[in-house]
C-alpha positions as protocol buffer text, in pm:
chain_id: "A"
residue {
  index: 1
  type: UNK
  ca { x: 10238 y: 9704 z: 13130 }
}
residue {
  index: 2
  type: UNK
  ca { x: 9838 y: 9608 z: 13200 }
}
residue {
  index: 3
  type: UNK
  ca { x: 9649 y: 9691 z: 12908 }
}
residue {
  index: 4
  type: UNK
  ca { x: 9350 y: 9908 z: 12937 }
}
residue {
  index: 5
  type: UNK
  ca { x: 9019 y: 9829 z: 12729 }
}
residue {
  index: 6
  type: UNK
  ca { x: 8701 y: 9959 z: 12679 }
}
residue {
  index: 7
  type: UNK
  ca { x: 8353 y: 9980 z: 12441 }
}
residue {
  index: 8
  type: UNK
  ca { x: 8327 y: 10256 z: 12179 }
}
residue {
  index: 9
  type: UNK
  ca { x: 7924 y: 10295 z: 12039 }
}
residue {
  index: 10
  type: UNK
  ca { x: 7968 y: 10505 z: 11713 }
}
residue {
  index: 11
  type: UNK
  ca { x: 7648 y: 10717 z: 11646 }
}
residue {
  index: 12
  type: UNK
  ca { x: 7486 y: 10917 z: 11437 }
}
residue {
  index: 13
  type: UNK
  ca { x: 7227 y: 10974 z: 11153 }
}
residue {
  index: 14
  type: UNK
  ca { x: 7263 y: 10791 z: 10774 }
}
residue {
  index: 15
  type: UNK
  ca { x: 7536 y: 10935 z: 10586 }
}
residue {
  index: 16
  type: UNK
  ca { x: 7755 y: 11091 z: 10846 }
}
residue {
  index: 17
  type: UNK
  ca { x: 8066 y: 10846 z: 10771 }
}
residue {
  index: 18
  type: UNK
  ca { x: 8054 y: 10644 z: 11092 }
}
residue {
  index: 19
  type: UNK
  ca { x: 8142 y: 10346 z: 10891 }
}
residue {
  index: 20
  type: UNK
  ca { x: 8406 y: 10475 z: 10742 }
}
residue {
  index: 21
  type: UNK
  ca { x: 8566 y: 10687 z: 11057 }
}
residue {
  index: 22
  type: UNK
  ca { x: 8544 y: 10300 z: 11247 }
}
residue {
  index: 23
  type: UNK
  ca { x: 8712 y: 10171 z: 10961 }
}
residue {
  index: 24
  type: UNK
  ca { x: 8959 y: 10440 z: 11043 }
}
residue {
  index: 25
  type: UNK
  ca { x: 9030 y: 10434 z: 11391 }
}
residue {
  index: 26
  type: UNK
  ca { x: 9089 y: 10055 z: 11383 }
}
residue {
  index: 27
  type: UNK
  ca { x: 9352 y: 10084 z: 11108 }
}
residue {
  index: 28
  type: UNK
  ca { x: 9183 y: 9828 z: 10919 }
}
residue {
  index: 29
  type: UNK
  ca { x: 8833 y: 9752 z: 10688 }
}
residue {
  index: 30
  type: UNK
  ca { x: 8567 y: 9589 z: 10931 }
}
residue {
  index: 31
  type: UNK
  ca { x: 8240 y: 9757 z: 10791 }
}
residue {
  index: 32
  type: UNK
  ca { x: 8154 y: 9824 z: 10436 }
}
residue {
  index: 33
  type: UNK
  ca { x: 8119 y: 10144 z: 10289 }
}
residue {
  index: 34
  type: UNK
  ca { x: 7888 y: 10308 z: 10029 }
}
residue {
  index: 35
  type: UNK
  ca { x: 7717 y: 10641 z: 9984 }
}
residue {
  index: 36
  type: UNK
  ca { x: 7343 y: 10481 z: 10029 }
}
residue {
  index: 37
  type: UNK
  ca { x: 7161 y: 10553 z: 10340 }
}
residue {
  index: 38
  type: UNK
  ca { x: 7161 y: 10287 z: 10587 }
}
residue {
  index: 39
  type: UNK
  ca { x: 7418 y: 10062 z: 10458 }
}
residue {
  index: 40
  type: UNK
  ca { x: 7524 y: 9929 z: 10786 }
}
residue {
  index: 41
  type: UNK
  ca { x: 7230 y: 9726 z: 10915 }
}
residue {
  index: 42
  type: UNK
  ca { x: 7384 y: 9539 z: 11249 }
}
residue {
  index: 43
  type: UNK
  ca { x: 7587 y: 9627 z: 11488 }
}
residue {
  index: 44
  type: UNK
  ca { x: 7992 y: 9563 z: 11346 }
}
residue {
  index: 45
  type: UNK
  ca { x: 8244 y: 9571 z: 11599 }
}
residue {
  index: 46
  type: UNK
  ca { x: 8594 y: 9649 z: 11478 }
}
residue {
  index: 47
  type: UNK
  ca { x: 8877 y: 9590 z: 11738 }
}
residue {
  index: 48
  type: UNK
  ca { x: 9219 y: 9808 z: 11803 }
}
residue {
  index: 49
  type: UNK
  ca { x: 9440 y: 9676 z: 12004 }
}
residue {
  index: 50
  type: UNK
  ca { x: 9792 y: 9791 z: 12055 }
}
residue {
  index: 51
  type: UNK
  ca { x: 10047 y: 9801 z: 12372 }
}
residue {
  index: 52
  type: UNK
  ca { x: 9859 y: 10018 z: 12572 }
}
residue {
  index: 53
  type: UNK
  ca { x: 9495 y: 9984 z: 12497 }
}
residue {
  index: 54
  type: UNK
  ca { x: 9198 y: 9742 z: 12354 }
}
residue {
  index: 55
  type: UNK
  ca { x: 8928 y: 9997 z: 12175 }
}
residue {
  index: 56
  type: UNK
  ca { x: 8645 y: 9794 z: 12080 }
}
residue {
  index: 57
  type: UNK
  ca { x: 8449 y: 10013 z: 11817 }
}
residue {
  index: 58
  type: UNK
  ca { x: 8055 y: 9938 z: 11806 }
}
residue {
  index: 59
  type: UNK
  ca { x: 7949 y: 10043 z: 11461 }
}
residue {
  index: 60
  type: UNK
  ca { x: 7567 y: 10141 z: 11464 }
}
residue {
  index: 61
  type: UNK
  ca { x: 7300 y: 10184 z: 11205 }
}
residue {
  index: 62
  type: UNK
  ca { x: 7222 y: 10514 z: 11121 }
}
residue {
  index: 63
  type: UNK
  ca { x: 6906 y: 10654 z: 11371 }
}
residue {
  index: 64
  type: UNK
  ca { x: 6640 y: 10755 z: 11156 }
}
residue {
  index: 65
  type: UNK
  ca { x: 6276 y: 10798 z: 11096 }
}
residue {
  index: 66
  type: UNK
  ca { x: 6177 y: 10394 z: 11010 }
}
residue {
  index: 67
  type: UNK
  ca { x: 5932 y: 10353 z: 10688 }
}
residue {
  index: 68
  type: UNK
  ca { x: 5924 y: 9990 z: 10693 }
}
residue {
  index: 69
  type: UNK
  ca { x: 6037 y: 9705 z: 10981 }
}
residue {
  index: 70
  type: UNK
  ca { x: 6373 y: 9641 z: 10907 }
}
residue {
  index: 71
  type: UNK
  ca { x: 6394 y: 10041 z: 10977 }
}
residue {
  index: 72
  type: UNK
  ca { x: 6268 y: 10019 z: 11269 }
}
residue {
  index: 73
  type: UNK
  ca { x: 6484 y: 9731 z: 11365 }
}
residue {
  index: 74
  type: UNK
  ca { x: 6790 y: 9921 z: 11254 }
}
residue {
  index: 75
  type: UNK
  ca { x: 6672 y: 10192 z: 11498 }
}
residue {
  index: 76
  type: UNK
  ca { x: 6656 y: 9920 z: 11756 }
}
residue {
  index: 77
  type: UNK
  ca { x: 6994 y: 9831 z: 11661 }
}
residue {
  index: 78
  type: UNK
  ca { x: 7193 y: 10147 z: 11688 }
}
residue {
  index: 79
  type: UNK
  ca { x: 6969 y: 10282 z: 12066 }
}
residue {
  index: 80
  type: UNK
  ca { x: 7123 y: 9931 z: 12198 }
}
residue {
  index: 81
  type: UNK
  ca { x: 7453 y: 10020 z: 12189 }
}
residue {
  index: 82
  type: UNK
  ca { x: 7407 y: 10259 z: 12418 }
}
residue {
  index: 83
  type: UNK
  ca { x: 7368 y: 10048 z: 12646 }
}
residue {
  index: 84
  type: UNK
  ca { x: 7671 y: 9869 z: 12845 }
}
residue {
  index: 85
  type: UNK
  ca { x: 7948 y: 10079 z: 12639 }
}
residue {
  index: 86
  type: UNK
  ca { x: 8183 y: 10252 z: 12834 }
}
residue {
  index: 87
  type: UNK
  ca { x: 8204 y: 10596 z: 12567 }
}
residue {
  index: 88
  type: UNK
  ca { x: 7960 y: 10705 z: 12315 }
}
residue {
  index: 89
  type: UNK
  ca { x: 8112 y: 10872 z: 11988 }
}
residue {
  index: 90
  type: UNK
  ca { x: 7854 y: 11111 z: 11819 }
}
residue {
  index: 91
  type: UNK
  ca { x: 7977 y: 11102 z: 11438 }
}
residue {
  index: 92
  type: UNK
  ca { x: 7808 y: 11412 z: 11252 }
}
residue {
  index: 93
  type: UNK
  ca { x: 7884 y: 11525 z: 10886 }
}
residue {
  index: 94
  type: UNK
  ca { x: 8039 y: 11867 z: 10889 }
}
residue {
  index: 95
  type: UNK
  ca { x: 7917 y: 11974 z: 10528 }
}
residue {
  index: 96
  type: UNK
  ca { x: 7581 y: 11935 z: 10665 }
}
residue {
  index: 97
  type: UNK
  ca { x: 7342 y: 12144 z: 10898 }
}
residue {
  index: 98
  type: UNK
  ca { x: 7289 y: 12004 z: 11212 }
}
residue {
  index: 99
  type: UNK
  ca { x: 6939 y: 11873 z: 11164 }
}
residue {
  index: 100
  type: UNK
  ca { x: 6645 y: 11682 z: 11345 }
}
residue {
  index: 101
  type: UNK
  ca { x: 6820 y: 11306 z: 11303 }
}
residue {
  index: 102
  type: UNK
  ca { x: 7147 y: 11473 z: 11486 }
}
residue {
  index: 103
  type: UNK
  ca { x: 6962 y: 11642 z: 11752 }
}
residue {
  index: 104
  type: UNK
  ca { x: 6784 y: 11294 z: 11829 }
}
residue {
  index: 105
  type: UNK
  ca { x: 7136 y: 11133 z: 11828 }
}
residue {
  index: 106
  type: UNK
  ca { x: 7296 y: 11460 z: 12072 }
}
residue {
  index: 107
  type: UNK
  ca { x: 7029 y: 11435 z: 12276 }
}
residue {
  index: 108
  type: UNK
  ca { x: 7005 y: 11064 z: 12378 }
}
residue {
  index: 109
  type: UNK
  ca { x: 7376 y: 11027 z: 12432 }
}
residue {
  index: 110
  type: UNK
  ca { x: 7515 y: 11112 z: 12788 }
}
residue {
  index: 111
  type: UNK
  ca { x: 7734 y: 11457 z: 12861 }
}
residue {
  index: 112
  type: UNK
  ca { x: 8026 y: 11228 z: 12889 }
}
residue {
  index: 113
  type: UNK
  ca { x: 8011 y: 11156 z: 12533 }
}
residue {
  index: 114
  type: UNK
  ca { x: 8256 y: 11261 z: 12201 }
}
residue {
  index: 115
  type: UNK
  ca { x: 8160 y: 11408 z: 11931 }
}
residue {
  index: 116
  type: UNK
  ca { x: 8370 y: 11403 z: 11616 }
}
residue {
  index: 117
  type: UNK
  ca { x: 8298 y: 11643 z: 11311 }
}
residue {
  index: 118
  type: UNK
  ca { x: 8343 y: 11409 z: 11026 }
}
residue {
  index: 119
  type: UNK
  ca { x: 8399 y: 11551 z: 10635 }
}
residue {
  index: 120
  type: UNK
  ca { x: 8671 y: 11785 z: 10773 }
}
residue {
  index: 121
  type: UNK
  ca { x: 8877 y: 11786 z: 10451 }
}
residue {
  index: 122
  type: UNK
  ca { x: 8562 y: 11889 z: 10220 }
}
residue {
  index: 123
  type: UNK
  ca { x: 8419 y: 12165 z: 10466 }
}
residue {
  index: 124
  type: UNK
  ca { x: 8524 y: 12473 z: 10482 }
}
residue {
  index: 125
  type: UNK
  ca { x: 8658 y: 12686 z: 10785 }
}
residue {
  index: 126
  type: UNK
  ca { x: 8355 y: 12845 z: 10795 }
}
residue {
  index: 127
  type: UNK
  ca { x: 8136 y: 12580 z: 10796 }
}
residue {
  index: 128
  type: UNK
  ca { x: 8352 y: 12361 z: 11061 }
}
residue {
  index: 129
  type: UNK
  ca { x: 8348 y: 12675 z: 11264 }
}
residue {
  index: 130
  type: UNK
  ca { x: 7911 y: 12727 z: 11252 }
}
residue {
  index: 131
  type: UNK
  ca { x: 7905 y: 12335 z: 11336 }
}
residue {
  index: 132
  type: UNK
  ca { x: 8130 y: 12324 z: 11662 }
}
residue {
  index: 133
  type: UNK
  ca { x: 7934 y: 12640 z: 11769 }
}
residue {
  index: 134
  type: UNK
  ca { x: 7626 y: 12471 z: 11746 }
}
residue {
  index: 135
  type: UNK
  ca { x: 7725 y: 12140 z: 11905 }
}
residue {
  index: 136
  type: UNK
  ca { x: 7913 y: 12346 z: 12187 }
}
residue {
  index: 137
  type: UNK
  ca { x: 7527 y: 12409 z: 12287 }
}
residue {
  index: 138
  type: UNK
  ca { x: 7504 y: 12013 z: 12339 }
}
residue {
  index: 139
  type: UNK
  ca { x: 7759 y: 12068 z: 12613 }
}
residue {
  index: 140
  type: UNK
  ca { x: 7947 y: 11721 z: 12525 }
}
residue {
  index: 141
  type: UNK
  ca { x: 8256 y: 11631 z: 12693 }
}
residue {
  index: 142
  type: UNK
  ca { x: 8495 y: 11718 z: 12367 }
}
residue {
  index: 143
  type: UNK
  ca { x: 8470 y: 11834 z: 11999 }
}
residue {
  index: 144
  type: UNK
  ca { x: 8719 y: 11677 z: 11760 }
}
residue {
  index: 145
  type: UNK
  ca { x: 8698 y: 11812 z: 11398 }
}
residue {
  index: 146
  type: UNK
  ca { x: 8792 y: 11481 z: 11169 }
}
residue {
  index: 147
  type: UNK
  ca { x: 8815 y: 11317 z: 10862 }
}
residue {
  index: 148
  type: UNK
  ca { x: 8811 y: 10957 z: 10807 }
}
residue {
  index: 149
  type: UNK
  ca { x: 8917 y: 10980 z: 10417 }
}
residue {
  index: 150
  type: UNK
  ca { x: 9276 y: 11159 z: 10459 }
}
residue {
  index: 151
  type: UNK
  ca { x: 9321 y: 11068 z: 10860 }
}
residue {
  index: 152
  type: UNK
  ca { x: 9285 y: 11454 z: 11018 }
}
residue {
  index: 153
  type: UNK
  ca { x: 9272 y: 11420 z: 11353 }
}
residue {
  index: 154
  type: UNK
  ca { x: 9232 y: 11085 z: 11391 }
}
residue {
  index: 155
  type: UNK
  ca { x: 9540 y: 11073 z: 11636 }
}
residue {
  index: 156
  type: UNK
  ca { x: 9394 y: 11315 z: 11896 }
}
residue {
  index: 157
  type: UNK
  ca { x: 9044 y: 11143 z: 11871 }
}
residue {
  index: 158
  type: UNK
  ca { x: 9255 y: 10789 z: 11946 }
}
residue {
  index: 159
  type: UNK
  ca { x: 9461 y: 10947 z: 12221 }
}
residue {
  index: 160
  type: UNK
  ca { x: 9147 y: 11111 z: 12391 }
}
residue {
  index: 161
  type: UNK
  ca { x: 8986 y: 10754 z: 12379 }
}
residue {
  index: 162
  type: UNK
  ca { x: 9235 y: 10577 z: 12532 }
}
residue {
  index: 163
  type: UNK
  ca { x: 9231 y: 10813 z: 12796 }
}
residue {
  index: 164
  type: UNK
  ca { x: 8892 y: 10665 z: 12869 }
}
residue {
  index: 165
  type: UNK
  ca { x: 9000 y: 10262 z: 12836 }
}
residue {
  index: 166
  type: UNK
  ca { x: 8987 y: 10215 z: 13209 }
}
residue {
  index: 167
  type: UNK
  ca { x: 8900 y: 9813 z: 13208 }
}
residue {
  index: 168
  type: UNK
  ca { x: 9239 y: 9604 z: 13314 }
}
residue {
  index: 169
  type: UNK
  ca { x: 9208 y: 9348 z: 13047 }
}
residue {
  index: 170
  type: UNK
  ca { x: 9157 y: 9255 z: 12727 }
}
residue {
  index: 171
  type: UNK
  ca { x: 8839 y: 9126 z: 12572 }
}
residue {
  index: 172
  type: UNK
  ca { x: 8971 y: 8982 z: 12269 }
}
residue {
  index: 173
  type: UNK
  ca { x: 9265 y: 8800 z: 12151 }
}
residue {
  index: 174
  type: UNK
  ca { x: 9537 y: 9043 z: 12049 }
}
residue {
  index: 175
  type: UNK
  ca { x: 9522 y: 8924 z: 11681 }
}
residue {
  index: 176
  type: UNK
  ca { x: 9139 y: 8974 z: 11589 }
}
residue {
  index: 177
  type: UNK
  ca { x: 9019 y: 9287 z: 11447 }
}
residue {
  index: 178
  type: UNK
  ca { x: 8644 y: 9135 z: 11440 }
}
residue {
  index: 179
  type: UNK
  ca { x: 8398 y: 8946 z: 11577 }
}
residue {
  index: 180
  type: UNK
  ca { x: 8200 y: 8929 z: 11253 }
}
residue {
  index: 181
  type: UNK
  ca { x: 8149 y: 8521 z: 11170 }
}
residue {
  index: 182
  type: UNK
  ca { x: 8305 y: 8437 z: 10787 }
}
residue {
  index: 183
  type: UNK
  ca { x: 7956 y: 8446 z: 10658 }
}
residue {
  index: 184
  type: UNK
  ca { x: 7829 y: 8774 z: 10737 }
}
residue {
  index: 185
  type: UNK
  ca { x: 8195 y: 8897 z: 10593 }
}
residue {
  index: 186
  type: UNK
  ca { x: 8136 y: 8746 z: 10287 }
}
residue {
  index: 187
  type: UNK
  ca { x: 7770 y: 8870 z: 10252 }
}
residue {
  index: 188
  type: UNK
  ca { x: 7812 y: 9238 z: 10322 }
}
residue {
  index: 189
  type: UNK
  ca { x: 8138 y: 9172 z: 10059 }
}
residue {
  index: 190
  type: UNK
  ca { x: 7930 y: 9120 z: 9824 }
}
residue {
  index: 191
  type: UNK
  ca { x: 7640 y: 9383 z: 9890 }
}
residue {
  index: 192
  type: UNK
  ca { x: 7900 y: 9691 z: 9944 }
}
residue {
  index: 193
  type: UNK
  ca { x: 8033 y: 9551 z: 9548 }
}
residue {
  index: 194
  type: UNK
  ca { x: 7628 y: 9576 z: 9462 }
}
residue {
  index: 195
  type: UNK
  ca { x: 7557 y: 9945 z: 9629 }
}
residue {
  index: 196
  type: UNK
  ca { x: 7873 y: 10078 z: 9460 }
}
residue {
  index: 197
  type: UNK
  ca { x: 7783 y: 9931 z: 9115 }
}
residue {
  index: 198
  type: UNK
  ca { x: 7432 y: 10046 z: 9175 }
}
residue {
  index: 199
  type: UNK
  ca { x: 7467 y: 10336 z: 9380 }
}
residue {
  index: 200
  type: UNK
  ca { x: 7131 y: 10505 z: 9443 }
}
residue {
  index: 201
  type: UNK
  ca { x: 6911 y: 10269 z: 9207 }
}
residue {
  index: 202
  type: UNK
  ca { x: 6793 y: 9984 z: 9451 }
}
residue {
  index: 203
  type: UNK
  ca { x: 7000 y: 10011 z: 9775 }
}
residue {
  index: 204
  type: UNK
  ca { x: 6735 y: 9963 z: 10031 }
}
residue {
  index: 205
  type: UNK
  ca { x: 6556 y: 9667 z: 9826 }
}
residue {
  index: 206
  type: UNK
  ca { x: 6847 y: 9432 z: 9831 }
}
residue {
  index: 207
  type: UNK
  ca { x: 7012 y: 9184 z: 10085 }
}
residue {
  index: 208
  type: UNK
  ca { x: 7270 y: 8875 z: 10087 }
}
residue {
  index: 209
  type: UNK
  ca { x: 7322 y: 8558 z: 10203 }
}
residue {
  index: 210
  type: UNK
  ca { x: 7557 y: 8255 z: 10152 }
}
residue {
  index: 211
  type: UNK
  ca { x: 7374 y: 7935 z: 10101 }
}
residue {
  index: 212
  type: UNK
  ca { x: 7600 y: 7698 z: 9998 }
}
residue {
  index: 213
  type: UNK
  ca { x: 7982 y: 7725 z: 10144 }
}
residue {
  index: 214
  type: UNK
  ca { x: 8229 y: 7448 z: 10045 }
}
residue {
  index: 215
  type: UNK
  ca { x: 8525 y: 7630 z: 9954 }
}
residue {
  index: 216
  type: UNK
  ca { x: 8692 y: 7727 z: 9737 }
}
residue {
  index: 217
  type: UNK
  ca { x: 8291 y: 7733 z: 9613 }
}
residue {
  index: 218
  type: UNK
  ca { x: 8090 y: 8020 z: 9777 }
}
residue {
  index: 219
  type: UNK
  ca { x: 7749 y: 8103 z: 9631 }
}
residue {
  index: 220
  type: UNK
  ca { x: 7546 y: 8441 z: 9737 }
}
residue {
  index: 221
  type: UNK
  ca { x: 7240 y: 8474 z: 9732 }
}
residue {
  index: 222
  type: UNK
  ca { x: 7131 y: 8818 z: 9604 }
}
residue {
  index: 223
  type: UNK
  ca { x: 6733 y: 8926 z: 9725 }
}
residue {
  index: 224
  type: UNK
  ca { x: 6541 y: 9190 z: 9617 }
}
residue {
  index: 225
  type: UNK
  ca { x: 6180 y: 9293 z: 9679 }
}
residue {
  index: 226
  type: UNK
  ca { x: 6039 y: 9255 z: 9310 }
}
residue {
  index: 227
  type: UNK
  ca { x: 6047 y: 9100 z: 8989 }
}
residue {
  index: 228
  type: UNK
  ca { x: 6117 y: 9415 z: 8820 }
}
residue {
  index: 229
  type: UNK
  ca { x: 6461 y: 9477 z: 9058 }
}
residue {
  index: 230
  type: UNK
  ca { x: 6540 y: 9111 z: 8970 }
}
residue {
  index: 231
  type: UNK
  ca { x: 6688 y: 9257 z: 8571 }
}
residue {
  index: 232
  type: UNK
  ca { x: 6885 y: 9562 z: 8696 }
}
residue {
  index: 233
  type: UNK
  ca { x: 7042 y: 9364 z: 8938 }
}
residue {
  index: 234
  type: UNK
  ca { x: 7186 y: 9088 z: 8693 }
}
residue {
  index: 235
  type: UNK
  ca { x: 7268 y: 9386 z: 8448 }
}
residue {
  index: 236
  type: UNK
  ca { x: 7269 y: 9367 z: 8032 }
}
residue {
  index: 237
  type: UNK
  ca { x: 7391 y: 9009 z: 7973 }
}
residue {
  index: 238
  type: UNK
  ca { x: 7471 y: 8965 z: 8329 }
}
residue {
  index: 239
  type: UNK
  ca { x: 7684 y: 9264 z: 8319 }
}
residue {
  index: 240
  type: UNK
  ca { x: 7636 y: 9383 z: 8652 }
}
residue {
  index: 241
  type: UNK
  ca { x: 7682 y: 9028 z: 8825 }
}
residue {
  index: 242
  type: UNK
  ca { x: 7955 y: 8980 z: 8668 }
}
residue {
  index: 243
  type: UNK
  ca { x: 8127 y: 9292 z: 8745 }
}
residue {
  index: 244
  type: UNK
  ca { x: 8026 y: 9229 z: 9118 }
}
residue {
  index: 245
  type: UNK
  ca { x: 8148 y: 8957 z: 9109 }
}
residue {
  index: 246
  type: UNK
  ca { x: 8490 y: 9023 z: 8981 }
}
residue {
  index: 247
  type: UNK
  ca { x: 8521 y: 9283 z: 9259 }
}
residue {
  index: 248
  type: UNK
  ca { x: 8391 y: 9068 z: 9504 }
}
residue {
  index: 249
  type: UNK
  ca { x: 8626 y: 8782 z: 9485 }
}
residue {
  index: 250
  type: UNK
  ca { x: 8916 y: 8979 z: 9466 }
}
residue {
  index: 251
  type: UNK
  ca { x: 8843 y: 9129 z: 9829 }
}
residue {
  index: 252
  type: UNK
  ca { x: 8752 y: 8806 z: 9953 }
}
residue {
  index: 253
  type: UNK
  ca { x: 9110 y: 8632 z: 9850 }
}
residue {
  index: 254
  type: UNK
  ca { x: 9284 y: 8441 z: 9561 }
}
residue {
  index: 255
  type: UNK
  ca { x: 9080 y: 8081 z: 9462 }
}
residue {
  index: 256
  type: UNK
  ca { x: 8744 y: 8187 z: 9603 }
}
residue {
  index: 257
  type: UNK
  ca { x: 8521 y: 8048 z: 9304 }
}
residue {
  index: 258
  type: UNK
  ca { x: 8225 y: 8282 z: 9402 }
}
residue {
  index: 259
  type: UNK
  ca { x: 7832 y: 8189 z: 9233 }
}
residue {
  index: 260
  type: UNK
  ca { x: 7591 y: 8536 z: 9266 }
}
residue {
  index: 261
  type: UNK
  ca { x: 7239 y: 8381 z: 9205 }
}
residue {
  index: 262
  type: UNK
  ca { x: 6935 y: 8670 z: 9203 }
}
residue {
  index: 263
  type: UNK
  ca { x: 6633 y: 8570 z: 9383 }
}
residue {
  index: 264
  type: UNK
  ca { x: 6274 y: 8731 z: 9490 }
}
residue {
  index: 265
  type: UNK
  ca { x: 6150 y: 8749 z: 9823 }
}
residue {
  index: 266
  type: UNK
  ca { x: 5851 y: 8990 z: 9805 }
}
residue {
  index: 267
  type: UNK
  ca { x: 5881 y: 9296 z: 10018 }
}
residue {
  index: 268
  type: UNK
  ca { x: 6113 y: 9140 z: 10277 }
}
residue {
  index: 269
  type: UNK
  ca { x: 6179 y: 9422 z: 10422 }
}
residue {
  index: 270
  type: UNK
  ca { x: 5832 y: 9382 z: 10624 }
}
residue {
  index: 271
  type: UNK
  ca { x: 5884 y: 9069 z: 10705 }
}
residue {
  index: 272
  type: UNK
  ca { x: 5918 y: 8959 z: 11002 }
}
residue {
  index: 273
  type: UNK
  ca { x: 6008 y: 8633 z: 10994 }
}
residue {
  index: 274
  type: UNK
  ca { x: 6255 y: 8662 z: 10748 }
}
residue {
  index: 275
  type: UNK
  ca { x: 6432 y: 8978 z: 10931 }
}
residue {
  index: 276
  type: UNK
  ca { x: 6459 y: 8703 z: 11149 }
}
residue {
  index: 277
  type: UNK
  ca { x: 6626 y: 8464 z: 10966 }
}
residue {
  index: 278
  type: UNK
  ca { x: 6870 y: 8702 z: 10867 }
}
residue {
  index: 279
  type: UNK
  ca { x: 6951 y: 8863 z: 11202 }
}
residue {
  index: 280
  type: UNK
  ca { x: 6845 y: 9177 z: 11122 }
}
């Protein structure tokens, strides 16, 4: 049998779960996951590939209103993948009324496209029932009420997608669930362990990168925009670090020996030149 592929964008505003629904559909973790705003900043693809089909998911930033440059990059991001996809998924956050940043999102996105209503298994009836009559006005190709945490209608979602795979080959290896390079991996490893430790305290202000790799010796480098952001990062006695870095080198595999160093680079997220650097 000829196996069928095609290009998934996954949209939607911060804090709708798109990250965590593409994490879902492809059976396996390819994007991190944290309750700030934002936390995916470049496009992740996470790949599915089974008898029939190839589903290549293109996880987006969330589409927002920018405050700084790397917003506005993010922004730049996520309205790119709409581009030279062959189905747009609308994610949107079913405990939440359909605001401004969704409308944006419904109303760029083709009549062709999917919508699934994430947060299923924490709305109620009533609430899933207001949100599909209010996207019904988008006039969308198909509603599917989800949820990424405990898998609810995930399977109808996959089958109505692979409807759609219409491309008579494959565009990746069977065996890769990524294209993500080893260092970005390792990175955003290390900045979902920082957001969850964190949570709501500095999760805009900080970024990763590796800067030395020689395995099994990794060291991160840890940036934030201040001095002051510099001593809640490292934590009481390096309390924080360390615990990051526990967590960290578990996910990342057994005899990683992982250094977290925590270094200033004044309001970088303004910078253009070092957005550059760091392919944002």
């Amino acid at each position: 049998m000829t196996q069928r592929s095609a290009f998934v964008a996954v949209l939607g505003r911060p804090n709708v779960g798109k990250s965590s629904l593409v994490n879902r559909l492809c059976g396996h973790k390819v994007s991190i996951v944290a309750s700030s705003a934002n936390t995916t900043r470049r496009q992740v693809r996470g790949i599915r590939t089974d008898q029939e089909t190839q589903i290549v998911f293109v996880d987006t930033p969330g589409i927002h209103k920018p405050k700084t440059e790397l917003g506005r990059r993010l922004n730049t991001q996520a309205e790119g993948a709409l581009e030279d996809v062959d189905i747009h998924l609308v994610v949107v956050d079913a405990t939440k009324s359909i605001g401004p940043g969704d409308t944006r999102v419904l109303e760029m996105t083709p009549r062709t496209a999917f919508v699934a209503l994430n947060k299923c298994d924490i709305a109620s009836k009533a609430q899933i029932a207001r949100q599909l009559a209010h996207l019904n006005a988008f006039e969308k190709e198909e509603y599917f009420p989800v949820s990424s945490k405990t898998g609810y209608g995930i399977v109808d979602l996959l089958d109505a997608l692979k409807q759609r795979c219409v491309d008579p080959y494959l565009y990746y290896p069977q065996e890769m669930f990524t294209d993500q390079e080893e260092f970005f991996t390792i990175s955003e490893t290390v900045r979902e362990q920082l957001l969850l430790e964190l949570k709501e305290e500095l999760p805009h202000s900080i970024t990763c990168r590796v800067v030395e790799y020689e395995l099994p010796r990794i060291r991160v480098e840890i940036l934030v925009e201040r001095a002051s952001q510099k001593p809640i990062v490292i934590g009481k006695g390096g309390s924080v670090l360390k615990k990051v870095g526990i967590a960290a080198r578990q996910l990342l595999g057994e005899g990683v020996y992982l250094e977290l160093f925590v270094k200033v680079s004044k309001n970088w997220q303004k910078d253009d030149q070092f957005l550059d650097e760091m392919g944002l």
